[in-house]
C-alpha positions in Angstrom: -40.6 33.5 21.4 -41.8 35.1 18.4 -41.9 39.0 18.5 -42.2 42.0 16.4 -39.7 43.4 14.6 -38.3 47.1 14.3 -41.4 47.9 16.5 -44.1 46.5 13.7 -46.6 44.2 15.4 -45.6 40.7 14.5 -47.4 39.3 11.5 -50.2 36.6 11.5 -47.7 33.7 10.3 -45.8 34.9 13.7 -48.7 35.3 15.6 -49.4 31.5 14.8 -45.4 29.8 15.3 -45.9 32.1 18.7 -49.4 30.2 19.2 -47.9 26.6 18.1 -44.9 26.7 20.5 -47.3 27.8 23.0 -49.3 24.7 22.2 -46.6 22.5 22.5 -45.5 24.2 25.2 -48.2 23.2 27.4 -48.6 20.1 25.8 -45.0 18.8 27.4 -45.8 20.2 30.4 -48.7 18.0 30.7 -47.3 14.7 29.3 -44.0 15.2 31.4 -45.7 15.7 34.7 -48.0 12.6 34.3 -45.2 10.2 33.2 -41.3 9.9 33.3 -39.2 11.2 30.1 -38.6 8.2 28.6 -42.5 7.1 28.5 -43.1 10.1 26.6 -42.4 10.2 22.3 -42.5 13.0 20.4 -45.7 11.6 19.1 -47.7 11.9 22.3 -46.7 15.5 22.7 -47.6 16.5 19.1 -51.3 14.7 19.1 -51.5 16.4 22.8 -51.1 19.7 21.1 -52.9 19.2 18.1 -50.0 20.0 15.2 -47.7 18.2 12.9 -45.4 15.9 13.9 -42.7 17.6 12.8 -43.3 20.8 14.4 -42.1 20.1 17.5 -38.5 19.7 16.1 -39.2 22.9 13.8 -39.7 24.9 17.0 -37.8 23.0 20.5 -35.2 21.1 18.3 -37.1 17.8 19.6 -38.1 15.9 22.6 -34.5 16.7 24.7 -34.7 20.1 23.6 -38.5 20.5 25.0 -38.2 18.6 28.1 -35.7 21.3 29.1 -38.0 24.2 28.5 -40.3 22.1 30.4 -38.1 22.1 33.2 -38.0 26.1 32.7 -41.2 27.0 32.6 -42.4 24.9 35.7 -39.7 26.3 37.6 -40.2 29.7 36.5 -43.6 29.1 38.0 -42.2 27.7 40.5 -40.4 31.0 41.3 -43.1 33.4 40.7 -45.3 31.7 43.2 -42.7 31.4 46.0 -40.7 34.6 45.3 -38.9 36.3 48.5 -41.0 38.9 49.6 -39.6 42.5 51.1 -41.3 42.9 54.4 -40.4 41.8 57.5 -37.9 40.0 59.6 -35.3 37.5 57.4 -36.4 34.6 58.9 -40.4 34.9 58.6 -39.7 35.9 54.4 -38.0 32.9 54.4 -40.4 30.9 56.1 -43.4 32.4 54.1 -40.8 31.5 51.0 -40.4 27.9 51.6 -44.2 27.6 52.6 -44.8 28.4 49.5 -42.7 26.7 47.5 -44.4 23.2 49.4 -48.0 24.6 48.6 -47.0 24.9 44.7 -45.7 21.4 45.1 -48.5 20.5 46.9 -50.9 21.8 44.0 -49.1 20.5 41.5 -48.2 17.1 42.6 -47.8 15.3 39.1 -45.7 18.1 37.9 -43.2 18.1 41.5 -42.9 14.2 41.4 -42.5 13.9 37.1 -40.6 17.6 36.9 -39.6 19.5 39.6 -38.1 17.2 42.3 -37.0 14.4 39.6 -33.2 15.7 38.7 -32.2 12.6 37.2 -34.7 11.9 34.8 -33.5 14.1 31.6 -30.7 13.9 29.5 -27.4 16.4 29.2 -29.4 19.4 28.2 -31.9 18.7 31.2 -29.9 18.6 33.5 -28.6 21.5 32.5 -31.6 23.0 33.2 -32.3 21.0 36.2 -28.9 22.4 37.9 -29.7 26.1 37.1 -33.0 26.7 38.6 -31.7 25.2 41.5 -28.5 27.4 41.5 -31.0 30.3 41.0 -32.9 28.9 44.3 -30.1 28.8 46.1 -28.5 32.2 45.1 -32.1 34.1 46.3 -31.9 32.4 49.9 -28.1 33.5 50.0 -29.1 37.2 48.9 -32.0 36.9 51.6 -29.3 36.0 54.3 -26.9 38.2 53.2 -24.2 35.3 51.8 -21.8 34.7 48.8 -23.2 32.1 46.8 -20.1 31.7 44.7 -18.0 31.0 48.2 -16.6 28.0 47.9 -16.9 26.7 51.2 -20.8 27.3 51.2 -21.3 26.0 47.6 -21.4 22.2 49.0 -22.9 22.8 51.9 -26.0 24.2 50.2 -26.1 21.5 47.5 -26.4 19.1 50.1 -29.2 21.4 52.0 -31.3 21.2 48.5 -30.9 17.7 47.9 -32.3 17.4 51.1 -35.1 19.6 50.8 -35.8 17.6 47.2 -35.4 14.1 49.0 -38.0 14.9 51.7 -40.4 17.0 49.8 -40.5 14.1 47.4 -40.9 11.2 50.6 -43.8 13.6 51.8 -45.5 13.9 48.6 -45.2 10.5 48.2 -46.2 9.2 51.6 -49.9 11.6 51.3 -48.1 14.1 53.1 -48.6 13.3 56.4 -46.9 16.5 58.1 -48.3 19.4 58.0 -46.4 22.2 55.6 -45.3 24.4 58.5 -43.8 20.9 60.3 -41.4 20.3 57.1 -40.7 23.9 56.4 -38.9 23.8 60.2 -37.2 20.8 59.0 -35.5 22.8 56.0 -34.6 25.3 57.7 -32.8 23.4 60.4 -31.1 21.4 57.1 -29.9 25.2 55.7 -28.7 26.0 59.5 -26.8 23.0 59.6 -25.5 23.6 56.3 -24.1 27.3 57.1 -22.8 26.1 60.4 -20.9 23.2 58.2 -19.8 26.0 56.0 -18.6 27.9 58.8 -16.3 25.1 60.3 -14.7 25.1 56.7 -13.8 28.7 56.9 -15.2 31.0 59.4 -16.6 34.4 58.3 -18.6 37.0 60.0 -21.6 36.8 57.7 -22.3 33.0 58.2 -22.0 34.0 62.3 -24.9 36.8 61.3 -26.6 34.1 59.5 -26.8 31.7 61.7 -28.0 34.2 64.2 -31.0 35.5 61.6 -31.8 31.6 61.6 -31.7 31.5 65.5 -34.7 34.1 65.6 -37.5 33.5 67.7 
C-alpha cells in the first residue's frame, strides 16, 4: 500500500494508486465471491472497478496475483471478526471463537462458498495463500490450548481437523443450514478432540493430556 515517505504525507498521485488498488481491491472481492476463479477475466474486475485495463497488472501483477490478496483480505476479515478473546475459561473462548467464525460465514455466504472454504480453486500463488491463513488458524487455537503447532505429530492431525471443519461448514452452507450454529460448533470441537487425542497416540505429552482435559470441560 502506498504510504508516505521520510514522514511527508503521501502526495496526490499516491493518494490516487492507494485509491485505485483499493478499487480493485474490492472489486475482486466481489467478482471472486459470486463466481469461481476461472469465470472471472481481468476484464470483469477492471470494468467492476471502474479503471484501465491495465491497471490491474500495474498494481496486483494480474488476475493470479489478485485473487491471492483476495484470499488475504477476506481472511484477514475473517480473523478480526472471530479473533480469540482473553476472558474466561479455554473452552467457552474457543467456543465464542468458532461461533463466530460460522456467523462471518454465515453473513457472507458468497464469499465462504467462492473464497474462504474453496482451497482448490486458485492457482500456485493461491494456494499459497489458501495454506497460510489456515496455518495461522490453526497456530491461534494451539496458542489458546497451550500446544506446539510446529509438533510434528499434531501438524496432521490438525490439518485433518480443518479440512473437516471446511468440509462441513461448506455441506451446511450449502444444504440452508439446517443446524443451528451452536449444534456444528460442538461438532468441531469434538473433530479438534479427536484430533489431539490422535496426536497423543503418536507421541504422548503432558500438554495434549491438559488439552484434552480443557476440551473435556463442562
Amino acid at each position: 500500500m502506498t504510504g508516505s515517505v521520510a514522514g511527508k504525507p503521501p502526495t496526490r498521485r499516491q493518494l490516487a494508486a492507494q485509491e485505485t488498488r483499493q478499487k480493485l481491491l474490492h472489486a475482486a472481492l466481489e467478482n471472486f465471491s459470486q463466481r469461481p476463479y476461472a469465470d472471472v477475466t481481468v476484464g470483469d474486475i477492471a470494468r467492476s472497478a471502474g479503471v484501465a485495463h491495465g491497471l490491474l497488472s500495474h498494481h496486483f501483477n494480474g488476475k493470479e496475483s489478485l485473487y491471492a490478496e483476495a484470499v488475504r483480505e477476506i481472511d484477514r476479515r475473517l480473523r478480526a471478526a472471530a479473533k480469540i478473546d482473553g476472558d474466561g475459561p479455554v473452552l467457552e473462548r474457543l467456543r465464542r471463537h468458532l461461533i463466530a467464525h460460522l456467523e462471518f460465514l454465515a453473513e457472507h455466504e458468497d464469499a465462504a462458498l467462492n473464497l474462504i472454504l474453496r482451497r482448490a480453486e486458485g492457482t500456485d500463488v493461491a494456494w499459497e495463500a489458501f495454506e497460510a491463513t489456515r496455518r495461522e488458524g490453526l497456530r491461534a487455537i494451539c496458542r489458546l490450548l497451550g500446544l506446539d503447532a510446529d509438533e510434528p505429530a499434531l501438524q496432521l492431525p490438525l490439518r485433518g481437523f480443518a479440512a473437516a471443519c471446511d468440509e462441513t461448514a461448506l455441506l451446511w452452507l450449502r444444504s440452508g443450514r439446517p443446524y443451528e450454529t451452536v449444534a456444528l460448533v460442538g461438532i468441531w470441537i469434538r473433530f479438534l478432540s479427536g484430533a489431539i487425542r490422535a496426536a497423543h497416540d503418536l507421541a504422548p505429552a503432558p500438554a495434549l493430556s491438559e488439552a484434552l482435559e480443557e476440551l473435556r470441560r463442562p
